[in-house]
N, C-alpha and C positions, 0 to 999 in steps of 0.2 A: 504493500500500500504506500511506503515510505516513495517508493519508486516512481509511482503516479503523480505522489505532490510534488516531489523533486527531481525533474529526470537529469539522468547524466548526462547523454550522450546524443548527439543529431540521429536522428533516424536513417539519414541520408549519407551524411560525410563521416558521421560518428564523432565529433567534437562534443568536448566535454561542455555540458553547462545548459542544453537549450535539448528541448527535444525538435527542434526544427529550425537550426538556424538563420539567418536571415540571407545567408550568401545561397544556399542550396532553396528556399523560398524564392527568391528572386530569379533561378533559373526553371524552376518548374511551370510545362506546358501552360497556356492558357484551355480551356474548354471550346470546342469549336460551337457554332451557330446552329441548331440541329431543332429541329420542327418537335415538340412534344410528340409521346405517343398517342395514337389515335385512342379519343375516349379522355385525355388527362385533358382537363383546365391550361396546366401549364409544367414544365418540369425542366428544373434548370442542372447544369452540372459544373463543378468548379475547376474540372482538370482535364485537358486531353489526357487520354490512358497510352501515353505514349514516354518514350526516354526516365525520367527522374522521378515524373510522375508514376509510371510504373512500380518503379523501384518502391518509391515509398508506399503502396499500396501493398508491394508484396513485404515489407518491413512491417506494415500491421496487421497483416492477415497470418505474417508467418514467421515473424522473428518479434513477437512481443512488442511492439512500437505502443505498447495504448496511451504512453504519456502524452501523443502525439494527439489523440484526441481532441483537446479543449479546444486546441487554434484552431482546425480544418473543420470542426462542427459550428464553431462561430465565424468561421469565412462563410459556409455553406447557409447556415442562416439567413446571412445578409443579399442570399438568389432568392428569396422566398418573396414572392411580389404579391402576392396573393392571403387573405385572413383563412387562417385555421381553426376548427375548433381542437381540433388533438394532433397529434404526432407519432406517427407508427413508422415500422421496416419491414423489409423482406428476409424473414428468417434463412438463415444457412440450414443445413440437413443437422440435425439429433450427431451425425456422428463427425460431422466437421466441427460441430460444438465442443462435443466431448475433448476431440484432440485437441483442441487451440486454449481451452476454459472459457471459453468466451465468443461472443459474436459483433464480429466487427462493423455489423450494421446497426447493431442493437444500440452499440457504444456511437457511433455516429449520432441516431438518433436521439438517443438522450441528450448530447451537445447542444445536439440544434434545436429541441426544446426546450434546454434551460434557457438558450439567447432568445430564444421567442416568446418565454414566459408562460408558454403553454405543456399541456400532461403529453405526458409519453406514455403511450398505453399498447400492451401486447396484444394486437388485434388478429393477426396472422398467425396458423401452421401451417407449416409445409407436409404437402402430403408425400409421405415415401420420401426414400433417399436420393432423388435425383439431384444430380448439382452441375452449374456449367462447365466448370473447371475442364480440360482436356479434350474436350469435344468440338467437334468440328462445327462451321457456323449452320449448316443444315440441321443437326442434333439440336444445337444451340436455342434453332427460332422453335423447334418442338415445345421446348420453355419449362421449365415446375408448375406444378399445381397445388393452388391455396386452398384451406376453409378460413372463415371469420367468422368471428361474433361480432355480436352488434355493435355497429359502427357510427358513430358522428355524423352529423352531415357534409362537414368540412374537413377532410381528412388529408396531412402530407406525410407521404409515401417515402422517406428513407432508403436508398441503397449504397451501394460500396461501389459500381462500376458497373454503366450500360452498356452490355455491348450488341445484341440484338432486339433488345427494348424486351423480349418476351418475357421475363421473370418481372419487370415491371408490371405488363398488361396482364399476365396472370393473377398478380397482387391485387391490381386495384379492380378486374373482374370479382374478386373476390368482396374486398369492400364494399362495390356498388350492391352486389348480391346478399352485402349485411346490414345497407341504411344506407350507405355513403350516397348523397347526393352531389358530392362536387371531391375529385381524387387530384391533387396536386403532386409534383416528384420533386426530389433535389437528391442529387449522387457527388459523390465524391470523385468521380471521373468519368468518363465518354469515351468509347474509340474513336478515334478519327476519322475511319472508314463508313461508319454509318452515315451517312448525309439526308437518307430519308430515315421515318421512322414506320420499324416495321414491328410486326406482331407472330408471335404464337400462341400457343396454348389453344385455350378456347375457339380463337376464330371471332367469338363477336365482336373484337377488337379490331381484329385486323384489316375487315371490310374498308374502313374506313380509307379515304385518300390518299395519296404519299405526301410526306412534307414538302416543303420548298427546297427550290435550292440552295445551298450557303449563302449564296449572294438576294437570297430574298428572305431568306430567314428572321424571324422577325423574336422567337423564344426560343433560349435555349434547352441544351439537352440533358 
């Protein structure tokens, strides 16, 4: 716990003193322009999931980085254009939890509702062990599948990294399916390659248009 309030070492360069210091901050990607998914209000993201940003993403997913938490969930906050009434994520699988102690979406989300002053509430299970991890982007858009309990009417949606939007749209398929009458997103990072947003899971997402293009982009992703 000591380690939390005081972290040692950058997550990125490993310097002592800062869990993220300001030289490796200053080099990581921006997020690119990327249309929300079909069905979300709006969903912002803070990082291209590319170079540093990578890095750092697999620093808290898989080298303990959680000091790293505070600042990236109170940057991510400040995407949120939109009023919430709660704050939820998209669970990792039962046994990605187990290994890690922890869910790095979970920790996210808490962040970004303490800066928002709003509850962070467990709305989401994931059903079965499926997870993106290693899979190809065809696997990928197949997507996880959620249940929820009742849900907010205003609900944002928490995750660690979009990359085919479908573990989103399965999330908030879920939410709308428990109350949610308006699903918002904010991630901690974007691939850079998705320029439209597409869907799996369910399908009744994914009917929906393709976004724009970068150059007309108007919400990010």
């Amino acid at each position: 716990m000591l380690d939390l309030l005081l972290p040692r070492r950058c997550a990125l360069c490993h310097r002592a003193g800062t869990a993220l210091c300001a030289a490796c901050t200053a080099r990581l990607p921006p997020a690119p322009e990327l249309a929300p998914p079909p069905g979300f209000d709006d969903c912002a993201a803070l990082l291209a999931y590319d170079g540093d940003a990578r890095r750092l993403v697999a620093a808290l997913k898989f080298d303990n980085h959680r000091d790293a938490v505070g600042v990236l969930g109170a940057a991510m906050a400040r995407l949120v254009r939109s009023p919430v009434d709660a704050v939820t994520w998209a669970p990792t699988s039962r046994g990605r939890r187990r290994a890690r102690g922890y869910d790095q979406s979970e920790l996210l989300a808490r962040a970004v509702a303490a800066e928002l002053g709003r509850p962070c509430i467990a709305l989401l299970e994931r059903i079965g062990s499926w997870n993106q991890t290693g899979h190809d982007r065809a696997t990928r858009l197949e997507g996880p599948r959620f249940s929820a309990t009742a849900a907010p009417a205003r609900v944002l949606l928490v995750d660690d990294v979009r990359t085919t939007g479908a573990t989103l749209c399965a999330a908030a398929d879920a939410l709308v399916e428990a109350g949610a009458r308006a699903v918002v997103g904010v991630t901690l990072a974007a691939t850079v390659r998705d320029r439209a947003a597409t869907c799996g899971g369910s399908g009744r997402r994914a009917s929906g248009p393709p976004g724009p293009s970068p150059s007309t982009a108007t919400r990010g992703g």
